[in-house]
C-alpha positions in Angstrom: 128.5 116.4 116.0 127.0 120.0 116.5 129.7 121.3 114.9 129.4 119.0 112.2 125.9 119.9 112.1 126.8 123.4 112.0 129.0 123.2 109.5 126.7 121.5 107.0 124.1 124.5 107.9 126.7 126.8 106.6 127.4 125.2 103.7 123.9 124.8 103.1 123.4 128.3 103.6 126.7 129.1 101.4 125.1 127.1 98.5 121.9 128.5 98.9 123.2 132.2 98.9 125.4 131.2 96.0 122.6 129.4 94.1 120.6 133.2 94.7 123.6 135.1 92.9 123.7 132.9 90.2 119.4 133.0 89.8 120.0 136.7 89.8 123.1 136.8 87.9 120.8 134.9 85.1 117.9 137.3 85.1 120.0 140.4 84.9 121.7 138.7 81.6 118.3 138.0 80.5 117.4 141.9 81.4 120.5 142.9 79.6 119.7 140.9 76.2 116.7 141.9 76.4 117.3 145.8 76.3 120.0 144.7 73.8 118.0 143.6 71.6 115.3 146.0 71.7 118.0 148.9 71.3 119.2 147.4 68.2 115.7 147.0 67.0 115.3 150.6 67.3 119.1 151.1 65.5 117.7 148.8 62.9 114.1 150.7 62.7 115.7 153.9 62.2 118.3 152.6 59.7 115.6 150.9 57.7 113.3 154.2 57.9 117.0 156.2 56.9 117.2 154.0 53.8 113.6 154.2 52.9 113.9 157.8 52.5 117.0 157.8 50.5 115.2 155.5 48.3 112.3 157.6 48.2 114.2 160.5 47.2 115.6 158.8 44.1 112.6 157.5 42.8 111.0 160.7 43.2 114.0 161.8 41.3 114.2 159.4 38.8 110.3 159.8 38.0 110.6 163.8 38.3 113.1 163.2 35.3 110.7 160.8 33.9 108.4 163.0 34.0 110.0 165.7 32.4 110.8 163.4 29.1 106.9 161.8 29.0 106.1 165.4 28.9 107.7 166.8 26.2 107.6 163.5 24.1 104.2 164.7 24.7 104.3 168.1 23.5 106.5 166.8 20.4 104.1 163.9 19.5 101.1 167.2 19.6 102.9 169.5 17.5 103.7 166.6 14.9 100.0 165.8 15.0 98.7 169.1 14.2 101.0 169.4 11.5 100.0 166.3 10.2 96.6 167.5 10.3 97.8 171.1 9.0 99.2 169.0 5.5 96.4 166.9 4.9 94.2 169.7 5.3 96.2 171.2 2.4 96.2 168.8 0.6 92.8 167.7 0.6 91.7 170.2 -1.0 94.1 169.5 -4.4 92.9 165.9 -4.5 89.7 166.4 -4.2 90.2 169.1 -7.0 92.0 167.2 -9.0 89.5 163.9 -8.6 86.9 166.1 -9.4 88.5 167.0 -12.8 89.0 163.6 -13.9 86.1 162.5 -13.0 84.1 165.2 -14.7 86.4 165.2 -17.7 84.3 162.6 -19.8 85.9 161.6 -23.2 83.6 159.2 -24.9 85.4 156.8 -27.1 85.0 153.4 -28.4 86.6 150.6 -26.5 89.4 148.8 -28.3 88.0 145.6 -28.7 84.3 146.6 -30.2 83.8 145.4 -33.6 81.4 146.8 -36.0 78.7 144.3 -37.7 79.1 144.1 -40.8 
């Protein structure tokens, strides 16, 4: 019987050691994900900071050129402006001449349609 005894002490102690490789087994899988994972949340961090920029420099691109077309639609738009301003300036002066004239130039006249009483 003590051996018996014995024997189940062993394989008591067998298990228990066995059940203490597994427990640790488990929590350096669990230390491993972990570290996994926050390591590919850095790769992803700097991937998505990476991207960001690229993006950043073609808008800032894109709007530099953007720029560059509002600004001399701009100037254009200006320059038609003033010479819009430039003509009717001009001419301003001949139609108010010329309004002037007809409207000073009196010619008194009987209308069509008057009849003399006879």
């Amino acid at each position: 019987m003590a051996s018996q005894s014995q024997g189940i002490q062993q394989l008591l102690q067998a298990e228990k050691r066995a059940a203490e490789k597994v427990a640790e087994a488990r929590k350096r899988k669990a230390r491993r994900l972990r570290q996994a994972k926050e390591e590919a949340q850095v790769e992803i961090e700097g991937y998505r900071l990476e991207r960001e920029r690229d993006f950043q420099q073609k808008q800032q691109a894109a709007l530099g050129s953007r720029g560059h077309v509002c600004a001399e639609v701009e100037l254009q738009t200006r320059r038609r402006v003033q010479a819009m301003q430039g003509g009717q300036a001009q001419g301003k002066e001949r139609v108010l001449r010329q309004l002037l004239g007809l409207v000073c130039a009196v010619h008194p006249q009987l209308h069509p349609n008057y009849r003399l009483a006879a």
